[in-house]
Chimera marker file (.cmm) of the C-alpha trace (Angstrom):
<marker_set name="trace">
<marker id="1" x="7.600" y="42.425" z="42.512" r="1" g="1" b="0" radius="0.5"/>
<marker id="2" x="9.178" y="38.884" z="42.172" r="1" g="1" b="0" radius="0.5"/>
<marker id="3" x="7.858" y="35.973" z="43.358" r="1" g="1" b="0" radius="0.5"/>
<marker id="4" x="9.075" y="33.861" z="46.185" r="1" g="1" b="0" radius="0.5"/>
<marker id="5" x="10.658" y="31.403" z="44.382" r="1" g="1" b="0" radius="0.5"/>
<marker id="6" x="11.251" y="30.293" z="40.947" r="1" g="1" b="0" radius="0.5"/>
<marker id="7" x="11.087" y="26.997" z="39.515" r="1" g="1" b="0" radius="0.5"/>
<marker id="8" x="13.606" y="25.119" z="37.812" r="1" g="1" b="0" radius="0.5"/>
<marker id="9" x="14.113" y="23.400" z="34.677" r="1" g="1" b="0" radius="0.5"/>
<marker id="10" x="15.041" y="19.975" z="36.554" r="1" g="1" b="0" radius="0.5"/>
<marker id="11" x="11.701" y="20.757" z="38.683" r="1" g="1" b="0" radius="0.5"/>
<marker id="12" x="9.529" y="21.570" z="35.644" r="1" g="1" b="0" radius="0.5"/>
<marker id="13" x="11.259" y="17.883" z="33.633" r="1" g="1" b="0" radius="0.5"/>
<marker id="14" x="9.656" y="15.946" z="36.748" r="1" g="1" b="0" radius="0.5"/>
<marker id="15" x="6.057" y="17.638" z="36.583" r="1" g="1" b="0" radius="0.5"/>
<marker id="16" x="5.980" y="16.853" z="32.870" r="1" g="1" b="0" radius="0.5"/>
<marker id="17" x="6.635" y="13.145" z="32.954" r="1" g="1" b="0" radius="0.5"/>
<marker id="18" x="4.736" y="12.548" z="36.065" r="1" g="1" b="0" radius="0.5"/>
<marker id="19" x="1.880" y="13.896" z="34.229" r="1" g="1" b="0" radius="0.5"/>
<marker id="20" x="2.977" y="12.670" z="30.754" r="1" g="1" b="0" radius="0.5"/>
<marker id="21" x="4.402" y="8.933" z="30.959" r="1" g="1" b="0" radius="0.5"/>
<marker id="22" x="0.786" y="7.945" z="32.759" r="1" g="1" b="0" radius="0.5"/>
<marker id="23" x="-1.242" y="9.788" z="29.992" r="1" g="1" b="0" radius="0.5"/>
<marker id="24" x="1.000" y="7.824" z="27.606" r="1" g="1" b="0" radius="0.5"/>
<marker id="25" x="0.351" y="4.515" z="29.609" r="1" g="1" b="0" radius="0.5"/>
<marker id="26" x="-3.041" y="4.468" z="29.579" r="1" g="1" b="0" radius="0.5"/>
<marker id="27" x="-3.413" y="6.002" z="25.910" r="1" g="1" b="0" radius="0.5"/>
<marker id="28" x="-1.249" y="2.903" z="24.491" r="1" g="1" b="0" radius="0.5"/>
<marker id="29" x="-3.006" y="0.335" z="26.442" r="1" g="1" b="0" radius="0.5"/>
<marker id="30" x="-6.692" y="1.686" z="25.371" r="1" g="1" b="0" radius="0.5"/>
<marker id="31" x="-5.496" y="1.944" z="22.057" r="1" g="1" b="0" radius="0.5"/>
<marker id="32" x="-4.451" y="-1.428" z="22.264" r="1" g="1" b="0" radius="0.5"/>
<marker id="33" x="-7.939" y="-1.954" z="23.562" r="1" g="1" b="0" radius="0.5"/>
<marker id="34" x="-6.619" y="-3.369" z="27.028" r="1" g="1" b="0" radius="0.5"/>
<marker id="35" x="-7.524" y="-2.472" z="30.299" r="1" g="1" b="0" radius="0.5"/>
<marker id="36" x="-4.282" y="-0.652" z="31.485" r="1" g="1" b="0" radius="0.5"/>
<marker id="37" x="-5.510" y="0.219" z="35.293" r="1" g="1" b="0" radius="0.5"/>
<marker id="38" x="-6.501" y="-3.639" z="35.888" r="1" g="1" b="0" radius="0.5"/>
<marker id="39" x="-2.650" y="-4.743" z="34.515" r="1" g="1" b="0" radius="0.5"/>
<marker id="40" x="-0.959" y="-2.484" z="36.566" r="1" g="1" b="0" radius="0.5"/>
<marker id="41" x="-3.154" y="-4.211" z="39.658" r="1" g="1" b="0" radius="0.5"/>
<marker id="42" x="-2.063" y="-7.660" z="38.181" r="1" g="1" b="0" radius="0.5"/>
<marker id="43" x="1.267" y="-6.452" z="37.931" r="1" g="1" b="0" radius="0.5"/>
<marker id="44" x="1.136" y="-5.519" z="41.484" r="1" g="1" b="0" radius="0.5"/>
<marker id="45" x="-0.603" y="-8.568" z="42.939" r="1" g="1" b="0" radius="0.5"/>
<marker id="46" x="1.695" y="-10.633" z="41.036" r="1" g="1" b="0" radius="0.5"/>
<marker id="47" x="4.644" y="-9.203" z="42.701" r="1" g="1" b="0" radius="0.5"/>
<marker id="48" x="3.027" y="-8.972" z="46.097" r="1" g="1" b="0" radius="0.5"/>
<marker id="49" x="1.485" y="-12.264" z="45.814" r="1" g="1" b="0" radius="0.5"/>
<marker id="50" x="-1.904" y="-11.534" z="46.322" r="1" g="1" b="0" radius="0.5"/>
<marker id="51" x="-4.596" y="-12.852" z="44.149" r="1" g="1" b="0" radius="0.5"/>
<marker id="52" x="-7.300" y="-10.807" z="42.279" r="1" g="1" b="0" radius="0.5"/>
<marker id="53" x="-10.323" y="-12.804" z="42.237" r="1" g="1" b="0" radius="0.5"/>
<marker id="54" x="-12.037" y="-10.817" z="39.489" r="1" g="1" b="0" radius="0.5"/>
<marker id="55" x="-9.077" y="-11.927" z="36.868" r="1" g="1" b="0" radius="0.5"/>
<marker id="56" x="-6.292" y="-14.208" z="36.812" r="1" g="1" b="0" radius="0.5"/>
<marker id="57" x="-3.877" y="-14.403" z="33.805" r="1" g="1" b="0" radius="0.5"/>
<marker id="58" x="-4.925" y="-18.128" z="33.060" r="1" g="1" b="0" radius="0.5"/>
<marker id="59" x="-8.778" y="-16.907" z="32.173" r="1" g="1" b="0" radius="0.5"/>
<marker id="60" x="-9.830" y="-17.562" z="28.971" r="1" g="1" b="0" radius="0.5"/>
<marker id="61" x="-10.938" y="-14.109" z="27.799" r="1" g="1" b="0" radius="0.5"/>
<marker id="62" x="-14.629" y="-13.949" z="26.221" r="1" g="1" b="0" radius="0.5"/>
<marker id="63" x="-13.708" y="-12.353" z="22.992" r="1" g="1" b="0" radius="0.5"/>
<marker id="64" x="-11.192" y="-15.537" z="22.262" r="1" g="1" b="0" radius="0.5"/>
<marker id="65" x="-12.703" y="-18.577" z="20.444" r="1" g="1" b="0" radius="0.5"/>
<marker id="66" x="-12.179" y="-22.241" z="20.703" r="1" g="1" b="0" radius="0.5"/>
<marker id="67" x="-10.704" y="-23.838" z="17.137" r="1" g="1" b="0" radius="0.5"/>
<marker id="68" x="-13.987" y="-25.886" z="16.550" r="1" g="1" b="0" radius="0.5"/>
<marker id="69" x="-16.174" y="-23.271" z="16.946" r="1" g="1" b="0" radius="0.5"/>
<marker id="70" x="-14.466" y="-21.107" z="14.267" r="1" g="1" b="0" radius="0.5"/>
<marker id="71" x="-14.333" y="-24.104" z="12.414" r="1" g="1" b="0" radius="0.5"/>
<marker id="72" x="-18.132" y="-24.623" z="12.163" r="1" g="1" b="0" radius="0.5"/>
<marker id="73" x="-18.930" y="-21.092" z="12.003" r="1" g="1" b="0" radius="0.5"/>
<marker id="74" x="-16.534" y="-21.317" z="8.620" r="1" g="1" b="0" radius="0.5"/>
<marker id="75" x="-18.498" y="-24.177" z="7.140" r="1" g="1" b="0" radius="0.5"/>
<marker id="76" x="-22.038" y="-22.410" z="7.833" r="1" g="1" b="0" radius="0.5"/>
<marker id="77" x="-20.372" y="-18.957" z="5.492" r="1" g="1" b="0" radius="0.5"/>
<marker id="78" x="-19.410" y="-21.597" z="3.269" r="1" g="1" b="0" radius="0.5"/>
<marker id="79" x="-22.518" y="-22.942" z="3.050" r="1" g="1" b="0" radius="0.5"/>
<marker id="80" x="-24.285" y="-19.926" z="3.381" r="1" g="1" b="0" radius="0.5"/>
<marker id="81" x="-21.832" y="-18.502" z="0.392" r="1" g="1" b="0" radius="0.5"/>
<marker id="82" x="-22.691" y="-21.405" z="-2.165" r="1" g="1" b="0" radius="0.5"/>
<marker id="83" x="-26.424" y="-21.005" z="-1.159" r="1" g="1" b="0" radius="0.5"/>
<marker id="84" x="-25.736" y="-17.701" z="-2.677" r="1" g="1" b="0" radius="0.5"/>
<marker id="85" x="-24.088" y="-18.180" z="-5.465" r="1" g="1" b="0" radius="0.5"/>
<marker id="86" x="-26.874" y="-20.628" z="-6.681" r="1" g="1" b="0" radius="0.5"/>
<marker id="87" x="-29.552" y="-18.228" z="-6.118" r="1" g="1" b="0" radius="0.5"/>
<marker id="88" x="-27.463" y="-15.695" z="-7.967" r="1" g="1" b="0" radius="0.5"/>
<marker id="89" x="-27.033" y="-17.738" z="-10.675" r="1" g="1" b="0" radius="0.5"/>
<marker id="90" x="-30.512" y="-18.738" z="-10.971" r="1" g="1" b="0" radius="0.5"/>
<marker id="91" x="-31.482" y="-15.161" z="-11.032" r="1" g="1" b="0" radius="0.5"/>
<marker id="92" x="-29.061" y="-14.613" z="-13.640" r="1" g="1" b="0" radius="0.5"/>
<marker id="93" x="-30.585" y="-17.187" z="-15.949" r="1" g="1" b="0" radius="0.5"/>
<marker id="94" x="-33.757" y="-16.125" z="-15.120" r="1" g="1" b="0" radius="0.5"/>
<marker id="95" x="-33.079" y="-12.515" z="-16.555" r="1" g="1" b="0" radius="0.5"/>
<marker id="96" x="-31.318" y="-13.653" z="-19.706" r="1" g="1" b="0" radius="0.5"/>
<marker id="97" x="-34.163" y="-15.778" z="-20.087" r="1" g="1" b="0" radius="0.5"/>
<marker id="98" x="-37.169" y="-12.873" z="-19.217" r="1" g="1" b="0" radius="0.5"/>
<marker id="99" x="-34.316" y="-10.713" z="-22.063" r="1" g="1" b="0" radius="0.5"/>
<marker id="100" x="-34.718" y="-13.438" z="-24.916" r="1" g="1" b="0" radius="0.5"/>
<marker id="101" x="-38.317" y="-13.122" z="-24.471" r="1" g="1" b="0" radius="0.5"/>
<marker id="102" x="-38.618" y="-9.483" z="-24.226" r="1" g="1" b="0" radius="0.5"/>
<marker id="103" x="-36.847" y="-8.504" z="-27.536" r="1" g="1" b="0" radius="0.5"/>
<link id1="1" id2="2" r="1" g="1" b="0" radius="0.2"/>
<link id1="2" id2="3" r="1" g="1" b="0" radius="0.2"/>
<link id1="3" id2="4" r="1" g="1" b="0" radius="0.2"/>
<link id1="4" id2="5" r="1" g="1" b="0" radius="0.2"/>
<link id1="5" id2="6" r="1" g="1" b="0" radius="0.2"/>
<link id1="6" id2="7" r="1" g="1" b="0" radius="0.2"/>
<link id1="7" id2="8" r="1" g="1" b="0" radius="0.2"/>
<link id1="8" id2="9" r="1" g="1" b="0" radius="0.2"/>
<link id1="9" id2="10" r="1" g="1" b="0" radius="0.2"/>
<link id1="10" id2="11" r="1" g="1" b="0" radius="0.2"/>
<link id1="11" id2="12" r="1" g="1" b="0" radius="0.2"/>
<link id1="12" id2="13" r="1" g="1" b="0" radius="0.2"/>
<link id1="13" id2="14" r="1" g="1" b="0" radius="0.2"/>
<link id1="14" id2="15" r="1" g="1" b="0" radius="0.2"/>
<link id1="15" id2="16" r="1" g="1" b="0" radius="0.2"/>
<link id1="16" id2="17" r="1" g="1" b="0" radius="0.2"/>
<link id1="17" id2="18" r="1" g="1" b="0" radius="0.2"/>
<link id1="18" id2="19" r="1" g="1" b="0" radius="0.2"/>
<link id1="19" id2="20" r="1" g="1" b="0" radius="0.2"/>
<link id1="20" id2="21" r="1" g="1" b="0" radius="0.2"/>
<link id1="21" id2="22" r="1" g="1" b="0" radius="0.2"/>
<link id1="22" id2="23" r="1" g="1" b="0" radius="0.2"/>
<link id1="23" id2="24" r="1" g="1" b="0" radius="0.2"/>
<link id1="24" id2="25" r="1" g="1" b="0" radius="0.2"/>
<link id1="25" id2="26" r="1" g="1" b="0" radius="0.2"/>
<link id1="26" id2="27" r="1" g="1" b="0" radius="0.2"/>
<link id1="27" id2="28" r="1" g="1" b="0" radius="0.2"/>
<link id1="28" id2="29" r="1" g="1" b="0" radius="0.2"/>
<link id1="29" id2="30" r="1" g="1" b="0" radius="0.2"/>
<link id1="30" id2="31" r="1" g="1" b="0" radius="0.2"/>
<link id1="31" id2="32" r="1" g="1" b="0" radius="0.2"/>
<link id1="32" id2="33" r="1" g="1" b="0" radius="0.2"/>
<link id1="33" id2="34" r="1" g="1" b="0" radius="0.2"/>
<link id1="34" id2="35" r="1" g="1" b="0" radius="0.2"/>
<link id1="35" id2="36" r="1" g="1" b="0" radius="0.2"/>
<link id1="36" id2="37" r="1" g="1" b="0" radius="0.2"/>
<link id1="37" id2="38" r="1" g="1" b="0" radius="0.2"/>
<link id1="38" id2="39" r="1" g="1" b="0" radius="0.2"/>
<link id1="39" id2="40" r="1" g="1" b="0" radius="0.2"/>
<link id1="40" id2="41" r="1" g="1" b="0" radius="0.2"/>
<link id1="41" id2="42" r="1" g="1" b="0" radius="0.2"/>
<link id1="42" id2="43" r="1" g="1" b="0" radius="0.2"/>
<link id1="43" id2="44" r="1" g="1" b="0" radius="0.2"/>
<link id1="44" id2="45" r="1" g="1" b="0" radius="0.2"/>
<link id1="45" id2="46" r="1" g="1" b="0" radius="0.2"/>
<link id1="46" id2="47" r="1" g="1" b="0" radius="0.2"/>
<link id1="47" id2="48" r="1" g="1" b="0" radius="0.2"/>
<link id1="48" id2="49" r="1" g="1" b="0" radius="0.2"/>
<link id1="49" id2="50" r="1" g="1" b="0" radius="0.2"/>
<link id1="50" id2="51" r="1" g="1" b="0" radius="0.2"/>
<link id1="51" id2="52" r="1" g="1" b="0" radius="0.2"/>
<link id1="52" id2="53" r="1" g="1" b="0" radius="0.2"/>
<link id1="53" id2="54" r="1" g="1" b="0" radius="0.2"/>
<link id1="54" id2="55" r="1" g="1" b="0" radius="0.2"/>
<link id1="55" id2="56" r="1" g="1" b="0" radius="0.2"/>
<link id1="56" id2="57" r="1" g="1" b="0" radius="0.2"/>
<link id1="57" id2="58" r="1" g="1" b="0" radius="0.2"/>
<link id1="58" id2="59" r="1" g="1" b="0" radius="0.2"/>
<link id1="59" id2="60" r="1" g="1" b="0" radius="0.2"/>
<link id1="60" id2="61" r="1" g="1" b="0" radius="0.2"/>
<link id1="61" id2="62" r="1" g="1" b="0" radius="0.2"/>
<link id1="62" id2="63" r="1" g="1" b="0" radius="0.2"/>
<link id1="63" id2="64" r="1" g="1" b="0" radius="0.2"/>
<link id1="64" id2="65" r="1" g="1" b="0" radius="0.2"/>
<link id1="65" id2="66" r="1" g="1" b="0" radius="0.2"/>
<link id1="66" id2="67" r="1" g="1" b="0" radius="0.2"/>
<link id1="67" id2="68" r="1" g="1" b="0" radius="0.2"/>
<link id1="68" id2="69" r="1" g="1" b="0" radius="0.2"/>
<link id1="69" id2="70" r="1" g="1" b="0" radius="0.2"/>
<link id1="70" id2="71" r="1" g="1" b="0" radius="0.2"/>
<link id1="71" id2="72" r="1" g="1" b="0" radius="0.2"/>
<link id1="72" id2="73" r="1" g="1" b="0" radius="0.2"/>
<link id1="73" id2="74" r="1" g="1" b="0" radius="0.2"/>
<link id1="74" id2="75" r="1" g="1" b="0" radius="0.2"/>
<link id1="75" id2="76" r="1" g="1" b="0" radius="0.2"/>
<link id1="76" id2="77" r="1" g="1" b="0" radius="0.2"/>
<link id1="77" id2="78" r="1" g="1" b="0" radius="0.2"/>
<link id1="78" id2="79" r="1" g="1" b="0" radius="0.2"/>
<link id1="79" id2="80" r="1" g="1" b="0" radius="0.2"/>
<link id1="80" id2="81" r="1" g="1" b="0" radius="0.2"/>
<link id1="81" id2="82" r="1" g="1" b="0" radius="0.2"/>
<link id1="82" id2="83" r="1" g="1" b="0" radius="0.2"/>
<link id1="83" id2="84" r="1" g="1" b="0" radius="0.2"/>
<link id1="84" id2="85" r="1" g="1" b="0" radius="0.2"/>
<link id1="85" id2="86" r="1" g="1" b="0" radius="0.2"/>
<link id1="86" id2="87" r="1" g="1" b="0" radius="0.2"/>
<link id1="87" id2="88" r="1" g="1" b="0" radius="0.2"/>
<link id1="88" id2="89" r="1" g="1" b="0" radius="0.2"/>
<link id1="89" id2="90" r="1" g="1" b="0" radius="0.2"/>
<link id1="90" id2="91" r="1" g="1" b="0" radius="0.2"/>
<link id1="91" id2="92" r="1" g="1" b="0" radius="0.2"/>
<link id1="92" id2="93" r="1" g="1" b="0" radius="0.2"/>
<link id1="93" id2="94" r="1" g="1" b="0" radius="0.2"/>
<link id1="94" id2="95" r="1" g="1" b="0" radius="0.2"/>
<link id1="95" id2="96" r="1" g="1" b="0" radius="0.2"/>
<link id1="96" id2="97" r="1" g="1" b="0" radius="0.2"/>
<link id1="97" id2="98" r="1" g="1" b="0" radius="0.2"/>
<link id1="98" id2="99" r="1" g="1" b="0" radius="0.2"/>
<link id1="99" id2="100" r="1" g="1" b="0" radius="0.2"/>
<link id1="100" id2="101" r="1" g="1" b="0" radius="0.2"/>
<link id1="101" id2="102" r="1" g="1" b="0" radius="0.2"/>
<link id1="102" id2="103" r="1" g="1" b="0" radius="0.2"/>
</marker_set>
């Protein structure tokens, strides 16, 4: 027994994409680690000319920092780094010293 109908190869091309260019989409964008669902709403609000009042495109995002503040947190590693490296080297002395007076 055949079935009703059969589909086609043109038929079967649509069906893939439609499920395969969205799984794409959103797979690129998270990889990018982006929100893709809440840029294709500022895409569309952008050409309809509505507003979203969660997010506009001129907020500063809260994993971006301003120039001074990577600036200072710079010069407290550096500080932190040379605190280091003096107690490192007093340690070192310190053993070559406890070494002399072991042997």
């Amino acid at each position: 027994m055949t079935p009703k109908y059969k589909t086609t190869g043109c038929f079967r091309f649509f069906v893939f994409f439609l499920i395969f260019v969205p799984a794409v989409y959103f797979g690129a964008t998270f990889f990018r680690g982006e929100n893709g669902w809440q840029m294709i709403k500022d895409f569309y609000h952008k050409i309809v000319g509505k507003s979203d009042s969660t997010s506009s495109g001129n907020e500063i995002k809260s994993d971006t920092y301003k120039v001074d503040d990577c600036q200072t947190a710079l010069k407290k590693m550096q500080n932190e780094n040379d605190e280091l490296k003096r107690q490192l080297r007093e340690k070192e002395d310190e053993i070559s010293v406890l070494k002399k007076t072991g042997k």
